[in-house]
C-alpha positions as CSV (number, residue, x, y, z in Angstrom):
1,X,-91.8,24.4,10.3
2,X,-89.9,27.1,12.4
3,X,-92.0,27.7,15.9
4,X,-90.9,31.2,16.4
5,X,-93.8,32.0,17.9
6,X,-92.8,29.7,21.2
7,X,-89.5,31.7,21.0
8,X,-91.3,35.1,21.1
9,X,-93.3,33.8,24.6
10,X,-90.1,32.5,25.7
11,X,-88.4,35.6,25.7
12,X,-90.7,37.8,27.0
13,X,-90.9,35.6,30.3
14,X,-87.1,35.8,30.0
15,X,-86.7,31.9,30.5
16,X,-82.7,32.0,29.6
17,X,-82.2,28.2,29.9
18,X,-85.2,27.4,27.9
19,X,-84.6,30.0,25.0
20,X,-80.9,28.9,24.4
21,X,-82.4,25.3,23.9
22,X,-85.5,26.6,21.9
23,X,-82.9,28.3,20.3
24,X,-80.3,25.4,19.4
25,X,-83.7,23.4,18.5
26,X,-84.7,25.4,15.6
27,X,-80.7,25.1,14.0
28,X,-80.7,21.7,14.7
29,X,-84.0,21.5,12.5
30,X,-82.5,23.3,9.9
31,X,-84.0,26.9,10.7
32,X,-81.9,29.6,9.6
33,X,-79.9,31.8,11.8
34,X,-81.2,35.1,10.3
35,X,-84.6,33.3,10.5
36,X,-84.6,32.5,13.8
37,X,-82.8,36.3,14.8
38,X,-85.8,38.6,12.9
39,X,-88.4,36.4,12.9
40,X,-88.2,35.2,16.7
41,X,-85.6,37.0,18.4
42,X,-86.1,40.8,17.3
43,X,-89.7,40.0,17.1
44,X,-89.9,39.4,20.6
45,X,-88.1,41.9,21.9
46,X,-90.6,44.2,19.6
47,X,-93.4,43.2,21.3
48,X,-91.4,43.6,24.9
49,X,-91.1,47.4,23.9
50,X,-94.8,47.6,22.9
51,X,-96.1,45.8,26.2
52,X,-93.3,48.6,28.0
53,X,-94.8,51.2,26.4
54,X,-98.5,50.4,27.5
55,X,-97.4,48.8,31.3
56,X,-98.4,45.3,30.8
57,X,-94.3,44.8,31.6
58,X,-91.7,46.7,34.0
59,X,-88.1,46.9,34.0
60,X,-87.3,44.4,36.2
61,X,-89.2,41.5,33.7
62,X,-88.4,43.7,30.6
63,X,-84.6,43.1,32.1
64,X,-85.1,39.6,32.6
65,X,-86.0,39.1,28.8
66,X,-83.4,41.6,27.5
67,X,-80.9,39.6,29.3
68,X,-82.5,36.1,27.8
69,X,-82.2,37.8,24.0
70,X,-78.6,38.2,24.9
71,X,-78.2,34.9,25.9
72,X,-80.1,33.6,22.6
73,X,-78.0,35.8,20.4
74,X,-74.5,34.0,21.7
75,X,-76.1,30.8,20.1
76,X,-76.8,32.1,17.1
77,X,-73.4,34.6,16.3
78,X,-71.4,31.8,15.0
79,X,-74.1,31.5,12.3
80,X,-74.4,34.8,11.6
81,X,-72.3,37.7,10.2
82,X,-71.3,41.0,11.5
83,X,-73.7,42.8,9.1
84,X,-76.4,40.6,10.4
85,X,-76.6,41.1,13.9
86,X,-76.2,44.6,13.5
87,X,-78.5,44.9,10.6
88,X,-81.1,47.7,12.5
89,X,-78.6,50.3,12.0
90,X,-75.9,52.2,14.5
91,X,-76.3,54.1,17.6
92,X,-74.2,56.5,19.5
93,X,-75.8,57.0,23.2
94,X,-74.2,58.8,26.9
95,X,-75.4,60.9,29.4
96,X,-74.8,64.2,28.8
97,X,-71.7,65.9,30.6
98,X,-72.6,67.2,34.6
99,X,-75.1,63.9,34.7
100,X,-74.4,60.7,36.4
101,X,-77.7,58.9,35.9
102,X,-77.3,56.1,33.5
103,X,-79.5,52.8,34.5
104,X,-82.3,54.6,31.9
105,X,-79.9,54.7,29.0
106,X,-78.4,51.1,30.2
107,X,-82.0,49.7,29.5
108,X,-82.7,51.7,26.2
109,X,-78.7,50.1,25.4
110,X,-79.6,46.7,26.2
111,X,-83.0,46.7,24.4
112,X,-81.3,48.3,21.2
113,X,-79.0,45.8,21.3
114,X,-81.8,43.2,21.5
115,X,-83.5,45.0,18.4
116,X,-80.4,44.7,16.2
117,X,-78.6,47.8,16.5
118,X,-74.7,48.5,17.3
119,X,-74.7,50.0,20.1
120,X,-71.4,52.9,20.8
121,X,-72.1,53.4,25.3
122,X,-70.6,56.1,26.0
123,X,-71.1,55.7,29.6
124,X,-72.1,58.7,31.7
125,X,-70.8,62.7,32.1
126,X,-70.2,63.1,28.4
127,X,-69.0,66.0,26.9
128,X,-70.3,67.5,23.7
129,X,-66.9,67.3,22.5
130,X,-66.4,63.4,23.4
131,X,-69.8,62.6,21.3
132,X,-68.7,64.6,18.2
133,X,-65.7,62.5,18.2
134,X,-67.8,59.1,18.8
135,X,-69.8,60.6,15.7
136,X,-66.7,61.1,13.9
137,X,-65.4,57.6,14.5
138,X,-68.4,55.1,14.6
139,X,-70.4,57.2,11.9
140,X,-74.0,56.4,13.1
141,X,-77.3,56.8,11.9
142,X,-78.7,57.9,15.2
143,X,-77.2,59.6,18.2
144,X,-79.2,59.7,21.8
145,X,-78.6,62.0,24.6
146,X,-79.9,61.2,28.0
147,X,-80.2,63.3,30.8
148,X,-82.2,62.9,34.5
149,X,-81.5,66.2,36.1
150,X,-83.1,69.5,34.7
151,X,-80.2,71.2,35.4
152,X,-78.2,68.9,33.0
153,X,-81.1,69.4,30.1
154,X,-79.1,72.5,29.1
155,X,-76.1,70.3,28.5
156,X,-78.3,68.9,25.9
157,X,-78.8,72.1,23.7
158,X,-75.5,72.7,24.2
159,X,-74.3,68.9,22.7
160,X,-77.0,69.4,19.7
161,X,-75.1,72.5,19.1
162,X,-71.9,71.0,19.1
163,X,-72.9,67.8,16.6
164,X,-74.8,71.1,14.0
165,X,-71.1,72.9,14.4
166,X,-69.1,69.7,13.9
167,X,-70.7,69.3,10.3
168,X,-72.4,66.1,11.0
169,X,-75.6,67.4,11.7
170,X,-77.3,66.3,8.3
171,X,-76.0,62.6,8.2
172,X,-77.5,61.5,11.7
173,X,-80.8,61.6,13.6
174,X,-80.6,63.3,17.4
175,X,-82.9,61.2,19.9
176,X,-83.3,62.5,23.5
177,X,-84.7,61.0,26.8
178,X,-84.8,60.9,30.5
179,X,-87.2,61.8,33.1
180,X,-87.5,65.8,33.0
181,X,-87.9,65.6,29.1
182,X,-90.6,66.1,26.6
183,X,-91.4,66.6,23.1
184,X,-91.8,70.2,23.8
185,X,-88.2,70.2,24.6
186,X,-87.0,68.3,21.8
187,X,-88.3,70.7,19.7
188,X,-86.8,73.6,21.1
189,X,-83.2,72.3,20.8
190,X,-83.5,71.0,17.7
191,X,-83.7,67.1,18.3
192,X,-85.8,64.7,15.5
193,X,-87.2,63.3,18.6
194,X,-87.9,62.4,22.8
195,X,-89.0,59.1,24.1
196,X,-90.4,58.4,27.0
197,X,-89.4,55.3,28.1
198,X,-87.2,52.3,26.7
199,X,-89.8,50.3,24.7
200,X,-90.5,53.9,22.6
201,X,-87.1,55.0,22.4
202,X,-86.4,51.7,20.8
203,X,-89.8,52.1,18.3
204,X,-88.6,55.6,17.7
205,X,-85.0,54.5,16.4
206,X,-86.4,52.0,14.6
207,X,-88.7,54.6,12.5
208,X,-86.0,57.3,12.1
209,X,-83.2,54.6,10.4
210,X,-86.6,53.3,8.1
């Protein structure tokens, strides 16, 4: 019988070593890739967003076991298929143009990554133009805009507008975040939500592509 409950504690202390051999443990006893992916891996990393969420972990620790999942997935790609690891659904995310800030979004990027989304970085100082065309391309089912500075939180109105005028407005969900933004916010410019840290951004994509 598949431990994946070990494998859930293993990642949330972020013990890299010991997952990848927890890891290679369960395929060597037969367990199935996709198995041990959902059931242990994603799992886990649910529960790190959760414990986020409510402070019983911080970044640094909440690093340390997005960096172990990472580790665990290598193991387990050959196994699996592109469909598969990517089964949560597809994300576009940046830092909206005028804003350099990015070590927010690189955590909400690492821990979607963790949860079984494609992830499309599109780094920091993005224009509204430059996400259109990442919608264009990549087609995903969510799109997040970040932004640290409240002089930069216009640059997000403007970037929703730009994704309405572009004609993709009604195929994708808008997610925003960073440290001057609320839900009162989100509303005004027209966002399906705002998340407040990493573990909740990652819970909130996760309801909007259910």
């Amino acid at each position: 019988m598949a431990d994946l409950d070990s494998i859930k504690e293993t990642l949330k202390k972020g013990d890299i070593e010991k997952l990848k051999a927890m890891v290679q443990g369960e395929l060597d006893q037969g367990v199935a890739a996709t198995e041990i992916l959902n059931d242990g891996l994603v799992a886990g990393m649910d529960d790190v967003g959760a414990m986020m969420e409510s402070g019983e972990m911080f970044i640094p620790e909440v690093l340390r076991s997005a960096k172990a999942m990472g580790a665990a997935v290598e193991v387990l790609k050959p196994l699996l298929g592109e469909d598969e690891i990517s089964a949560s659904g597809k994300i576009v995310i940046g830092t909206v143009k005028g804003d350099l800030h990015d070590i927010g979004k690189n955590l909400v990027n690492m821990m979607l990554q963790s949860s079984g989304f494609e992830v499309f970085d599109l780094g920091v100082d993005v224009s509204p133009e430059q996400f259109v065309a990442a919608i264009k391309e990549n087609n995903p089912d969510v799109v997040g805009f970040s932004a640290l500075l409240t002089t930069t939180m216009e640059m997000m109105q403007k970037t929703v507008d730009a994704v309405v005028e572009s004609g993709y407005r009604d195929q994708l969900k808008i997610i925003i975040g960073g440290a001057p933004v609320t839900q009162k916010f989100a509303d005004e410019i027209g966002a399906d939500g705002y998340a407040p840290d990493a573990g909740s951004a990652i819970k909130l994509a996760k309801s909007l592509v259910a």
